[in-house]
Legacy VTK file of the C-alpha trace (Angstrom):
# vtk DataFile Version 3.0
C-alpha trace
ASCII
DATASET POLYDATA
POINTS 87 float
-9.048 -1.730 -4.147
-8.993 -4.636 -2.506
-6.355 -6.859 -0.391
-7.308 -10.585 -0.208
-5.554 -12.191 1.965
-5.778 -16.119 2.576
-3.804 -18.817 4.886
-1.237 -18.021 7.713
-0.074 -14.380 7.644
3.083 -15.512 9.345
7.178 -15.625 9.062
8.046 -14.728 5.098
4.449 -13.358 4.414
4.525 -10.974 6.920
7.784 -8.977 4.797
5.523 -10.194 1.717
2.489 -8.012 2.617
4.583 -4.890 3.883
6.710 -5.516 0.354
3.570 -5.159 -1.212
1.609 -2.473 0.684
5.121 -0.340 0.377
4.600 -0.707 -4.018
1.001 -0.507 -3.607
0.095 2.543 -1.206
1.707 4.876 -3.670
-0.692 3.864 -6.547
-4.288 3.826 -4.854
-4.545 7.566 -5.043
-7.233 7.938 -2.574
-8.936 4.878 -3.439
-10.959 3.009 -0.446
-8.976 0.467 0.662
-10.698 -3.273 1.680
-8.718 -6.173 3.386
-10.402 -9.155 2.850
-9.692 -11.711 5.410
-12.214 -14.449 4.960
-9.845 -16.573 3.824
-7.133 -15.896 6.337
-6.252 -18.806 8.963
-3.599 -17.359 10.929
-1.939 -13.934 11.682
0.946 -13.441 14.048
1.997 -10.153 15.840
3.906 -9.422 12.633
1.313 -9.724 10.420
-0.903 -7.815 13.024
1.230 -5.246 13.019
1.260 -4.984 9.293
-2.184 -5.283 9.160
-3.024 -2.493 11.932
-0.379 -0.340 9.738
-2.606 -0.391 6.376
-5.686 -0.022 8.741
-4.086 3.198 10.355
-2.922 4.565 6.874
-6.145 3.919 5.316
-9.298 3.160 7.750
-9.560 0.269 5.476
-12.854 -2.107 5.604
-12.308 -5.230 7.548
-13.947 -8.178 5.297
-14.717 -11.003 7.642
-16.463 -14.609 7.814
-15.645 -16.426 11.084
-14.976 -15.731 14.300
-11.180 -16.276 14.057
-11.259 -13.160 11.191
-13.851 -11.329 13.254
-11.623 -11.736 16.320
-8.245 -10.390 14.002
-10.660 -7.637 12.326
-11.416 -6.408 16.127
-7.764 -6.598 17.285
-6.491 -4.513 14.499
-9.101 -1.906 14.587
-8.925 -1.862 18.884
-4.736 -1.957 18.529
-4.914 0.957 15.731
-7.290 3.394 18.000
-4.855 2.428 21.331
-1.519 3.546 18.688
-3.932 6.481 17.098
-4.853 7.870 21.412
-0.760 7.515 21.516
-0.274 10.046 19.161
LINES 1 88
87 0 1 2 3 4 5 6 7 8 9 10 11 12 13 14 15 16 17 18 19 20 21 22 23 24 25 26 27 28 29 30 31 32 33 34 35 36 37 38 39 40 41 42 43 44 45 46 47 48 49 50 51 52 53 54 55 56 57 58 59 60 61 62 63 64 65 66 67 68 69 70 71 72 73 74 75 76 77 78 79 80 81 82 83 84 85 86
């Protein structure tokens, strides 16, 4: 299954995503999990957050193509393991 995500992760989209990772999660059944975020301009630390979430539930595959998504792909997996050495 996979999450493509394109623009500004940001304000409204940010309760979009979780809206729709809280209906989807429940249906993948297992299923690998890919977030595509080559097309993705913009995330704030709401959509971060979001992000690292589905990354933590799911060690999904980060899907980049620049250095801004390369840059997001490394802060949500580095963010995740800080939460995950919380624990």
């Amino acid at each position: 299954m996979t999450l493509k995500l394109e623009g500004r992760l940001t304000g409204p989209w940010v309760g979009e995503l979780a809206h729709l990772w809280e209906q989807t999660s429940p249906q993948r059944a297992g299923r690998k999990i890919a977030l595509d975020l080559r097309a993705t301009t913009f995330a704030d630390a709401g959509g971060i957050r979001v992000l690292r979430s589905i990354y933590s539930q799911t060690g999904a595959t980060l899907l980049t193509a620049t250095p801004w998504t390369q840059y997001l792909a490394e802060e949500i997996a580095r963010t995740a393991a800080e939460t995950n050495e919380e624990k």
